[in-house]
C-alpha positions as CSV (number, residue, x, y, z in Angstrom):
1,X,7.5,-52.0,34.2
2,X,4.0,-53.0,32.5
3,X,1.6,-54.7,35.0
4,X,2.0,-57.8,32.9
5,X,5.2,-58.4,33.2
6,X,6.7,-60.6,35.5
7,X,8.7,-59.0,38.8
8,X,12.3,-59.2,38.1
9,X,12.1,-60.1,34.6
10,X,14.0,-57.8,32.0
11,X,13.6,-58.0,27.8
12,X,16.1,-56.5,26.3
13,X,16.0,-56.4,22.0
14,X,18.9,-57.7,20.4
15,X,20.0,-55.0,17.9
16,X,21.6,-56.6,15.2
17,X,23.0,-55.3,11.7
18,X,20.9,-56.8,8.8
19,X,23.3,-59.0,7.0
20,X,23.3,-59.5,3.0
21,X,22.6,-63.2,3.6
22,X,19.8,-65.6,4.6
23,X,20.9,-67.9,7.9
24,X,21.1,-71.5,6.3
25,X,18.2,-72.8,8.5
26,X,16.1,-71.3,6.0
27,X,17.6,-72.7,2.9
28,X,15.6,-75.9,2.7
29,X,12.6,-74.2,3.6
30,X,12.8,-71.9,0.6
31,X,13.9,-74.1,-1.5
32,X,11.2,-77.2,-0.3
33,X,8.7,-74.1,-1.3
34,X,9.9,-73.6,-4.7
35,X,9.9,-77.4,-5.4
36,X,6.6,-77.7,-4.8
37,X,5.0,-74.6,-6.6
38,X,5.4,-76.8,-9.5
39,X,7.1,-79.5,-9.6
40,X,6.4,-83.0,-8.1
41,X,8.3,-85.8,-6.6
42,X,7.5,-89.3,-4.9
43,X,10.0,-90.2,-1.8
44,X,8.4,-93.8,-2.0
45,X,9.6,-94.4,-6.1
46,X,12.7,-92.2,-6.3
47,X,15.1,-92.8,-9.2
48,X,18.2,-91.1,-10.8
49,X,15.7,-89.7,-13.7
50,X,13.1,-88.5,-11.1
51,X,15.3,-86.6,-8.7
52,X,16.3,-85.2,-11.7
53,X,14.2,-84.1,-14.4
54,X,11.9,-81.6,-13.4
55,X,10.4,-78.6,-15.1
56,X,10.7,-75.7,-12.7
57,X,8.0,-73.1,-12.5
58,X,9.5,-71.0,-10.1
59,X,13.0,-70.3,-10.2
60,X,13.8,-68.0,-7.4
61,X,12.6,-67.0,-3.5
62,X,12.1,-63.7,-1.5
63,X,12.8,-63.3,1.8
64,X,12.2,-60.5,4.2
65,X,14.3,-60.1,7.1
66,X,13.2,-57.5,9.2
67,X,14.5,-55.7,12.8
68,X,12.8,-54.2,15.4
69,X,15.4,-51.2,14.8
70,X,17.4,-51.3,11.4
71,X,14.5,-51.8,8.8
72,X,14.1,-54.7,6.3
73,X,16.2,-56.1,4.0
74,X,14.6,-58.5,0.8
75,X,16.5,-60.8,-0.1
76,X,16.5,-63.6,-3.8
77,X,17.3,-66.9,-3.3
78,X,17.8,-68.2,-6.8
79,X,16.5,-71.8,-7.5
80,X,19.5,-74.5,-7.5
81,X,18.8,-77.6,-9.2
82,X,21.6,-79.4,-7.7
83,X,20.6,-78.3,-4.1
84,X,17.1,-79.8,-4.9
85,X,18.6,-83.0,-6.0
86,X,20.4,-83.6,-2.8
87,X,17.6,-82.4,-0.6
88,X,15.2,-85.1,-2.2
89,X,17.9,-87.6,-1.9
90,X,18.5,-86.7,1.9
91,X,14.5,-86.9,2.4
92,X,13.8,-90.5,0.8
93,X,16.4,-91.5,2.5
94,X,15.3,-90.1,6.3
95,X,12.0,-92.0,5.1
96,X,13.2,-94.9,3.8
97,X,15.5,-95.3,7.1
98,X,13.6,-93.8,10.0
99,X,9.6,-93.0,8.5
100,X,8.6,-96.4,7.3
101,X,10.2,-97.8,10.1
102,X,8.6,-96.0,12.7
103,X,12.5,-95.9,14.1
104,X,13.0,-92.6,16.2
105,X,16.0,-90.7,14.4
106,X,19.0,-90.3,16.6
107,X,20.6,-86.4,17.0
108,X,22.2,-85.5,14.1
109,X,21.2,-89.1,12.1
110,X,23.2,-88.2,9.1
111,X,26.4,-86.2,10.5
112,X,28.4,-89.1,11.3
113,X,28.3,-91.2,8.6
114,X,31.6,-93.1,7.9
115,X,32.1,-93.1,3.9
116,X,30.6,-91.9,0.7
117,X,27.5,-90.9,2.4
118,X,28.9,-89.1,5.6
119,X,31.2,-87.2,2.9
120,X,28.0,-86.6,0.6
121,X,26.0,-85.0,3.5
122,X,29.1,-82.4,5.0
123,X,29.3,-81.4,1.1
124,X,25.5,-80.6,1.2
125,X,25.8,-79.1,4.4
126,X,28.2,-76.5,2.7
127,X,26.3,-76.4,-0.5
128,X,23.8,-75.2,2.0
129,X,26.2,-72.5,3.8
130,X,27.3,-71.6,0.6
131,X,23.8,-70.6,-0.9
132,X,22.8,-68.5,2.2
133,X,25.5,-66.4,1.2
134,X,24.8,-66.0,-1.8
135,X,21.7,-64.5,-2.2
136,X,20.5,-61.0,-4.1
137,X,19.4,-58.1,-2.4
138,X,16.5,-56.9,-3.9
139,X,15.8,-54.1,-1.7
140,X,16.2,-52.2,2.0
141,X,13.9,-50.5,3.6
142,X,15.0,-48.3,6.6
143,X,13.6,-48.4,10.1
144,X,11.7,-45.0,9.6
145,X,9.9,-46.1,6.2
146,X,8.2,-49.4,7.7
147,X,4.6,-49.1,9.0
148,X,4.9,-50.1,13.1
149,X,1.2,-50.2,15.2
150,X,1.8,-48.0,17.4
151,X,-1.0,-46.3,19.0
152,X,-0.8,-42.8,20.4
153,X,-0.9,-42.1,23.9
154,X,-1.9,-45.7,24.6
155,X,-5.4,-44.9,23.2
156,X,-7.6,-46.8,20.6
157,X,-9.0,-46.1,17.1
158,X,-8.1,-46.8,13.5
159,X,-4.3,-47.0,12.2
160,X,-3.8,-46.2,8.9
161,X,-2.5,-48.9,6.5
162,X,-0.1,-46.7,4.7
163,X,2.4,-44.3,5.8
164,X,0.9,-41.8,3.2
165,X,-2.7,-42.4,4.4
């Protein structure tokens, strides 16, 4: 055990099998990014016209999803119009509802909606699912090809920055 880490603690890395997908959580992240390379909207004036028409700049993501053990696996997220609709739809509403209300959101403020809505949210929610699986691999890298700082024999000096260096 290192002298900086705690008695009785044990770290264990979870060794995992890079999937051909990205984990939904990530979806609106991606996407929220390529909305706003280029395209604009205002939550405080939304209509049908302006969650819809929008000139896209950037029509796709890449994603990295790396292990400590199985190398690293990019990944394209292709733009979806449709997806961005709903997510600006959800967003004016969450500020509409709980920002300009200062009202704290409840857990899960959308999941049990009774009605059009509540059935409009589960079908983004698996519009959502359904894009994480999706995606393109562009790419794999294995474990032994990615550049790890790793200094030998616990001393100090300079690490190259490429494996060919």
């Amino acid at each position: 055990q290192s002298s900086n880490q705690p008695q009785g603690r044990q770290y264990m890395i979870r060794d995992f099998d890079l999937e051909r997908k990205i984990p939904p959580m990530y979806i609106p992240q991606l996407m929220m990014e390529m909305l706003c390379v280029g395209d604009s909207v205002d939550l405080d004036n939304l209509t049908n016209s302006s969650l819809t028409n929008s000139n896209p700049t950037c029509t796709s993501a890449v994603m990295v999803r790396q292990t400590a053990t199985k190398g690293a696996i990019l990944l394209r997220l292709y733009r979806d119009e449709s997806w961005i609709t709903e997510m600006k739809y959800w967003l004016g509403k969450f500020k509409s509802k709980y920002v300009n209300t200062s009202i704290i959101p409840p857990d899960n403020f959308f999941w049990n909606k009774v009605g059009s809505d509540g059935d409009r949210y589960q079908k983004f929610l698996q519009h959502t699912k359904e894009l994480s699986e999706s995606v393109e691999q562009v790419g794999f890298i294995p474990h032994g090809k990615i550049q790890r700082v790793m200094l030998e024999n616990g001393g100090s000096g300079e690490i190259p920055l490429f494996l060919d260096s």
